[in-house]
N, C-alpha and C positions, 0 to 999 in steps of 0.2 A: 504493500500500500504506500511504501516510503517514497516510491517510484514517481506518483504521481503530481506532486507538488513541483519539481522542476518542471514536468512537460505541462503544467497548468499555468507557471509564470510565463515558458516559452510561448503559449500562446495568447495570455496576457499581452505580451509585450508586441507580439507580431499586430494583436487586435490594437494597441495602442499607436502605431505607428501608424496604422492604418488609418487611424482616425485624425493622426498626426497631418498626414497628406492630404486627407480630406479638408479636415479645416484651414491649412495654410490657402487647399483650392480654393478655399469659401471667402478666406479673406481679401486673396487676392482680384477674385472679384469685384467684392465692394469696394476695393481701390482703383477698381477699372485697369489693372496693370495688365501686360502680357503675358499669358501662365507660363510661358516659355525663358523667361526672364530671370538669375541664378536668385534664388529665394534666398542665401545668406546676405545676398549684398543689398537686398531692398528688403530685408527687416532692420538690417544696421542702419541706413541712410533714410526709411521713408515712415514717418508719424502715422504716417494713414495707415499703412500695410499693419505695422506694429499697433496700433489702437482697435484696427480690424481684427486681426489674430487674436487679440488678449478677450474683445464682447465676443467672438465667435465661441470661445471655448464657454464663457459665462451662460451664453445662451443655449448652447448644445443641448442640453440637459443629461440629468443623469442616466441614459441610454447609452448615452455615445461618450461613457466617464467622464463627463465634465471634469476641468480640473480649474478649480481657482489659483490653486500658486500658479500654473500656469498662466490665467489671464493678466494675473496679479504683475507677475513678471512683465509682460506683454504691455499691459496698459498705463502702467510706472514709466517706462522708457520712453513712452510716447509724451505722458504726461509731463515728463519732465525735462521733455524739449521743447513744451509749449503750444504743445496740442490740444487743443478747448474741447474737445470731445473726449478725448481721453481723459482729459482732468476732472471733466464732470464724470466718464462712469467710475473714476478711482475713487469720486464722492460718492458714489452709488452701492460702491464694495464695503468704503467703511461707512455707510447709515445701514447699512446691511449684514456687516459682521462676514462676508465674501472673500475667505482666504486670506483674512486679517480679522485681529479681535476687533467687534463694533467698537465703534468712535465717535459719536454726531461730533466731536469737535476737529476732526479730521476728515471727518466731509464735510463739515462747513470750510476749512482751510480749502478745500478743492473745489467745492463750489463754488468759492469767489473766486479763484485765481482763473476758472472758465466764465463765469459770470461777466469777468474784467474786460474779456474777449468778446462777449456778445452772444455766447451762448446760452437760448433762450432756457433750455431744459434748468440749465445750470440757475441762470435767473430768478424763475419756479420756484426750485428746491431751497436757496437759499433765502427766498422771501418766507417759506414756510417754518425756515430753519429760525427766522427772527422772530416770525409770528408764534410759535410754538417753546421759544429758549430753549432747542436742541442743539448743542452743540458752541451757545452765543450767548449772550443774556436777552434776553427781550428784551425784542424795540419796534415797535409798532410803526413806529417812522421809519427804521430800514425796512422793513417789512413790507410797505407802499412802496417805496422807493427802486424795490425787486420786482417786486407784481409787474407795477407799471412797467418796467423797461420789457418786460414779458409781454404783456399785455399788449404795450404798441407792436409792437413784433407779431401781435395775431395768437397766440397763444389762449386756448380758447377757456384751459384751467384756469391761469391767472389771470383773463379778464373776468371771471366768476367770483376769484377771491378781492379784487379788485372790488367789484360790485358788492361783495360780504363789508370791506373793512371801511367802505361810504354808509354802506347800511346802519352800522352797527358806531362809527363814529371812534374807529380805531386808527388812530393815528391821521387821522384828518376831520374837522369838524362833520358830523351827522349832514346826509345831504342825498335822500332819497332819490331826487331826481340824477340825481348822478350816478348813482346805485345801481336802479334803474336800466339805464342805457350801459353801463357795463354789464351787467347781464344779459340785456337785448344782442350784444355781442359776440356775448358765449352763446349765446341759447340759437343762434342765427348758423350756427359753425356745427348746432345740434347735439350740444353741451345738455344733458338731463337734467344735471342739476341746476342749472341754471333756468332751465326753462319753468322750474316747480318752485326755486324765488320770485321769479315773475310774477306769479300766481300769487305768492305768499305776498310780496312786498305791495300788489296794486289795494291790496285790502287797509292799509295803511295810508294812500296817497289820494288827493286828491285826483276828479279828472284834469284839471287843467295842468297838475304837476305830470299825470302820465302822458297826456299830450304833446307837454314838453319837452319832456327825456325820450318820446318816439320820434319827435321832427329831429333831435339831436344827432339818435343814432341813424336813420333816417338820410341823415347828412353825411355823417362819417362815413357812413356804406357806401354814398352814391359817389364819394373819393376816391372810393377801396382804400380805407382807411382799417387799421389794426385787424387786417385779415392774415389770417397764415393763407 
């Protein structure tokens, strides 16, 4: 029976590589590279390749042995040549606890340093990360401060929270009509949640106020204003 433990890592390791191949194929894809192209010298030299490699293996799932040190590895190296995608999913690993011990205060550290870059994800999380004191102290003012830059960007989450933190009078004076039309945003984009504030929030408002905040948004759309 002793027998079979080597021939079960040998094919361990063959299945591993297999999957090894597969995934660099998958990445090299989403970098649109040429698959023919030596795969040691455009994981050294290209962000993409290496930030693509490190989510591919996060996302495999465990079918096809995901391995987080692996992506961990992958997505650090990108991250830390200043790849805004990378650096937000390195923030994705540690709010996640992803082949490192959870951290909110080390994806918060990587959610701004992609956020800085204009990555909208990044923006998101870290507006949530202020709104929530994961990883930051609460601040309701940076907390808007994230949405929004989301939000203009079309992001159809944080024009909802956007629309929560006017409602609610967090971090910017109470101001329903503004509320309002950032959730007419989300809800346009087909955001659920947003669409059942709408609901919630007209019961509070006048009609002259929802009339309002409809010609507003009404306007902003007819721009293509904050649409992804």
């Amino acid at each position: 029976m002793s027998g079979a433990i080597p021939a079960l890592k040998t094919v361990t390791t063959m299945k591993r590589e297999m999957i090894q191949v597969f995934l660099v194929f998958l990445a090299a894809c989403s970098a649109s590279l040429p698959l023919d192209m030596p795969v040691k010298v455009e994981l050294k030299d290209n962000t993409t390749l290496q930030n693509n490699l490190g989510e591919t293996h996060r996302r495999i799932g465990e079918s096809l042995a995901s391995d987080y040190a692996e992506a961990l590895k992958w997505v650090r190296k990108a991250a830390e040549q200043g790849d805004d995608n990378a650096q937000y999913f390195l923030g994705v690993m540690y709010y996640k606890g992803e082949g490192v011990p959870l951290d909110y205060a080390e994806a918060a550290t990587w959610y701004r340093k992609a956020a800085e870059h204009g990555n909208v994800l990044a923006q998101l999380n870290l507006g949530w990360a202020y709104n929530e004191g994961e990883g930051v102290t609460r601040d309701y003012d940076e907390a808007m401060s994230w949405y929004r830059k989301a939000a203009e960007q079309g992001n159809a989450v944080a024009q909802n929270n956007l629309g929560w933190m006017y409602e609610e009078g967090k971090g910017v004076p109470r101001d329903l009509v503004t509320a309002y039309m950032w959730y007419s945003f989300a809800a346009a984009q087909g955001q659920e949640r947003a669409k059942s504030e709408i609901d919630s929030i007209e019961r509070k408002m006048t009609q002259e106020q929802i009339a309002e905040a409809q010609k507003r948004a009404e306007e902003a759309n007819g721009a293509k204003r904050f649409r992804e």
